[in-house]
N, C-alpha and C positions, 0 to 999 in steps of 0.2 A: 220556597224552592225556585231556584237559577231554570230560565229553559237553556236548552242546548244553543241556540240564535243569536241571546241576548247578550250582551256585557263583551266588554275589551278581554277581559281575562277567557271568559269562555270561549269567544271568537277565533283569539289565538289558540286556543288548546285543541278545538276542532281544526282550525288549518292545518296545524302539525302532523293532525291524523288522517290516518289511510281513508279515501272514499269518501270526504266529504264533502259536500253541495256545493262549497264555493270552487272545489277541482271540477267538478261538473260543469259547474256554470260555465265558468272560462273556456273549459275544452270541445263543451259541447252540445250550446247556446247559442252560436255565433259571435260569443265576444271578443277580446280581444287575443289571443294567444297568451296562454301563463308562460310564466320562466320556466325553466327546465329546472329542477332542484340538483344541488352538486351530483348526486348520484347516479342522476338520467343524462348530464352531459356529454356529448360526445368530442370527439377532438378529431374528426374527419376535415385536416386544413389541407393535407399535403395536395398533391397535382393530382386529378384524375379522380376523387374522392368518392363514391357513390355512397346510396342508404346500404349498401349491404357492406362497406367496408373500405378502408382505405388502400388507394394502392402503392403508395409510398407516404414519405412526411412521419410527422408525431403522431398519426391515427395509429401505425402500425403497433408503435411501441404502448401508446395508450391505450389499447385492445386487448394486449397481454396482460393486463395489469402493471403493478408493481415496474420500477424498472428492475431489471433481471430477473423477472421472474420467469419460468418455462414457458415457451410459446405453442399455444395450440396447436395440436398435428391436424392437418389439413386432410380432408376426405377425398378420393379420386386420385385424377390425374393429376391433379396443379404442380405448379413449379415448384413449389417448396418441398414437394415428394422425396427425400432420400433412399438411394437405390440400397437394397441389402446389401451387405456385406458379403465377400467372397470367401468363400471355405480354404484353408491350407491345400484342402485335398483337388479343389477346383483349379489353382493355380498353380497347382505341379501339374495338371492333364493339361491346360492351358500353355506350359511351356513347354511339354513333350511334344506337342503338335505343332510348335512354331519349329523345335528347331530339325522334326522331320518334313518340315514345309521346304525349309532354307539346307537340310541335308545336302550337299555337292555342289552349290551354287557358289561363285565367286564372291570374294571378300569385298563388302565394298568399303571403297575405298572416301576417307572421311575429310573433310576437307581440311587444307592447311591453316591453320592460326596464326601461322607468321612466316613472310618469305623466308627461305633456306628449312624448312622443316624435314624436308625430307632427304635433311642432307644426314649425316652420320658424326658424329664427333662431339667434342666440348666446346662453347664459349670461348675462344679468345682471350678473353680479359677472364675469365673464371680459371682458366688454365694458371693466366700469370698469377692472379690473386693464391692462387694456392700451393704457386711455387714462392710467394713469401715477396711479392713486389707492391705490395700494399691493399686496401681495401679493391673492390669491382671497379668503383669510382673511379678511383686514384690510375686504374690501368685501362680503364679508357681514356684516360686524360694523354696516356702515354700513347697511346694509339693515336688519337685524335692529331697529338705533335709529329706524331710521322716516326716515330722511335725505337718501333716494332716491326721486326720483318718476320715472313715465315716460306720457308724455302727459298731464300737470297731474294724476296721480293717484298717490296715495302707496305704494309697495310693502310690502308687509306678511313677503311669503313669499318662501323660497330658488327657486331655480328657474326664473325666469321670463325668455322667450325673448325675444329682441328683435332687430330689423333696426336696427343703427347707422344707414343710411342712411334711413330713416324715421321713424322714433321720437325723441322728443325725450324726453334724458334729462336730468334734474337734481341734482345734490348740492347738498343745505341751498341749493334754491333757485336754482344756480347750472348754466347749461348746461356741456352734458359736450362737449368739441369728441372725439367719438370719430373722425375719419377719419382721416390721414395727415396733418393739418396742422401748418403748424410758428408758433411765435410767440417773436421775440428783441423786446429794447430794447436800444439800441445809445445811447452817450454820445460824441454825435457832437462831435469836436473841431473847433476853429474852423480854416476852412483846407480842409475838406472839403465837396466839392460834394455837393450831396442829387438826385444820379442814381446808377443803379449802371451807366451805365458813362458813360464823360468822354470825346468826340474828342479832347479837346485833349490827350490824358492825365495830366487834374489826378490826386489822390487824390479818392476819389468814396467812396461807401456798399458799392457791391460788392466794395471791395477787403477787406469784413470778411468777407464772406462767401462767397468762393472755390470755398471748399472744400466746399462744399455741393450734396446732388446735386438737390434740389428749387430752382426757381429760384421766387426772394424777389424780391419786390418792396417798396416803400419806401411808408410809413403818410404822405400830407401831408408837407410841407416845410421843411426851416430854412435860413436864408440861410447865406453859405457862411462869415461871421465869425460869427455864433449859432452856441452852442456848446449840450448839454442832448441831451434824451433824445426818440430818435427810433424810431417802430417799424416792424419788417420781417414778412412773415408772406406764405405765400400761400395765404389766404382771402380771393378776393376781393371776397365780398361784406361781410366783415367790414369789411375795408378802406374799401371804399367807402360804407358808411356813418358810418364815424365820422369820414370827411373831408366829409360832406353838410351843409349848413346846419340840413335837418328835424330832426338830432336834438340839432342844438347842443352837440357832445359840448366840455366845457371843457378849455381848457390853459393853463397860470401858468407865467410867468416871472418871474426875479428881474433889474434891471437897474439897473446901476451911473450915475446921474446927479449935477452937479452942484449945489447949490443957493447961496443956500437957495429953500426950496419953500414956495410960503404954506399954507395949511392949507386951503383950498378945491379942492386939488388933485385928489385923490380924487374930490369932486364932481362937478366938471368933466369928467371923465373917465369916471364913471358915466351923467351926463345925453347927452354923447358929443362930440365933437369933431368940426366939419369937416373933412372931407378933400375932394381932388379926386372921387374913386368914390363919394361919398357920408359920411355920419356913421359913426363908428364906435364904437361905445359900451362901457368894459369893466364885466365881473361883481362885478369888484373892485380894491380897494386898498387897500395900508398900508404903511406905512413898517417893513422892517426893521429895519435899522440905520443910525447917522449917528454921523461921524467928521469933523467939525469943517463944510467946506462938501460934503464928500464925503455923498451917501446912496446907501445900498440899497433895491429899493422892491421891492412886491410885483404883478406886476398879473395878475388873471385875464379872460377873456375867450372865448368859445364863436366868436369868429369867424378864420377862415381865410384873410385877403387876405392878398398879399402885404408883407411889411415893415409890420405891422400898428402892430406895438406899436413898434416905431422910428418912425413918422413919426407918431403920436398924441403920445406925448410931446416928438417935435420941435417939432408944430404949438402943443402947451403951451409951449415953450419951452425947454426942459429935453430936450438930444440925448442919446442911448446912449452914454457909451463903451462899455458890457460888456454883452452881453445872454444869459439862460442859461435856454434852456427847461428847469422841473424836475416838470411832472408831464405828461403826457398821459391827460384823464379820470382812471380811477382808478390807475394806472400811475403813480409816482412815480420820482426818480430815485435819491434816497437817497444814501447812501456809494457807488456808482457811479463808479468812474474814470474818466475821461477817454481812449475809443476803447478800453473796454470791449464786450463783447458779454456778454448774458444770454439764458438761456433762460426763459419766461415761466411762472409757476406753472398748475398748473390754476387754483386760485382764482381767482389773474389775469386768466385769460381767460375764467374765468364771469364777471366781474365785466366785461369789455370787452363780451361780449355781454350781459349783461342792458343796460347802457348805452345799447346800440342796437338791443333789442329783438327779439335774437336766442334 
């Protein structure tokens, strides 16, 4: 029979157990201090560390256990205390009594986030971006070069507010149509009546644009065999004045006549020509093109009667067969196909209003 004392094997078997002589001895002999076994150690390193507990560092988290595991709720008053939770019903009596605290009391007033805040208006360069003059970027750059004016003064600086509906703005001199306006030119084919709608249900001017949820109206007239370039938009004040006598806005045709034509022609047509409604006089004239008794002619002219340029040249002598409106004011027809529709640049239509002094 082994005693409990004796032997390597027994010695260690007794170690491992609870309460035996050599944990005695070591603890409580005066010998040396034992080790602490993995499960008595503590990890109280961080700053400020006492025997009752860490107050920061790896103690904290070694105290809880596990990492992540729930941390001990704390007794008393300590910091760690979290305050209850406030009831729905607490927080509506809580804001009934703020706002009969602040009942009558003036607004206050909150501080600006950025010089001009309490100015009224759009962006500057937002306005332009949205009238179609390129990205925010792109129209401070146009600012920055000095290219922008707004009430006939030139803009220096980012920033600055503005009412579309008030303020007249300009690029390189040209007005900004910033509202919802629309502006096309249409190449109106012969055959086509210049109303946009027909009882009779010819093909008319509306059938170009349908599809459209702003209703367009038609710039002046072409006869329904004149062919060329007509315009649609509804601004109606624009409209109405470039179809006005005051501001004389010009329009050229080109038209296909027989000759030959004496060389006075042009003159005659400058100084003006009877008509029944009176003389009617063109801006201009020259001859295009000539292919044998065949010519092309060019005629300009600021006036608006009806069948103007057909029965001038009639009363010369010299009838239409082909007549082709190709510019309206600054508006051109260009490469334009025949029952074409365009949308009109900005340029475009700074250059329509400046025209008529818009």
């Amino acid at each position: 029979m082994r005693s409990s004392g004796s032997g390597k094997s027994g010695g260690r078997g007794n170690y491992r157990g609870a309460g035996n002589n050599r944990d005695q001895k070591q603890g409580g002999q005066g010998g040396r201090p034992r080790k602490p076994r993995p499960e008595e150690r503590r990890y109280d390193v961080g700053p400020g560390a006492t025997k009752d507990g860490p107050k920061s560092g790896r103690g904290a988290s070694a105290r809880g256990g596990a990492k992540g595991a729930p941390k001990q709720s704390q007794q008393g008053g300590g910091r760690g205390r979290t305050a209850p939770a406030r009831s729905r019903e607490y927080e509506a009596r809580a804001e009934e009594r703020n706002r009969e605290r602040y009942a009558g009391k003036k607004d206050i007033k909150l501080p600006k986030t950025f010089p001009g805040a309490e100015q009224e208006g759009e962006r500057l360069q937002k306005v332009l971006a949205r009238a179609g003059y390129g990205s925010r970027r792109a129209c401070e750059e146009l600012i920055d070069e000095a290219r922008v004016e707004v009430n006939g003064e030139i803009v220096t600086e980012q920033g600055l507010r503005v009412d579309p509906e008030k303020d007249e703005i300009k690029v390189d001199g040209l007005t900004v149509a910033t509202q919802s306006y629309q502006f096309f030119a249409l190449n109106k084919p012969a055959g086509v009546v210049s109303t946009m709608e027909d009882p009779e249900g010819r093909q008319c001017l509306g059938d170009y644009v349908t599809n459209r949820e702003t209703r367009l109206f038609h710039v002046g007239r072409l006869d329904t065999e004149t062919e060329g370039i007509i315009l649609l938009t509804n601004h109606g004040e624009l409209a109405h004045r470039l179809t006005h006598p005051k501001y004389g806005v010009k329009k050229t045709y080109l038209a296909a006549i027989v000759g030959p034509i004496p060389r006075d022609l042009g003159k005659k047509l400058k100084d003006g020509i009877q008509l029944e409604d009176g003389y009617a006089r063109a801006d201009h004239f020259r001859v295009v093109e000539q292919t044998g008794k065949n010519y092309l002619v060019e005629v300009t002219l600021h006036e608006g009667r009806k069948h103007i340029v057909r029965r001038m040249l009639a009363e010369a002598g010299f009838p239409v067969d082909k007549l082709v409106r190709t510019a309206f004011g600054p508006i051109t027809l260009g490469d334009q196909k025949s029952g074409w529709l365009r949308r009109l640049s900005n340029t475009e239509v700074g250059m329509l209003m400046k025209e008529v002094d818009l």
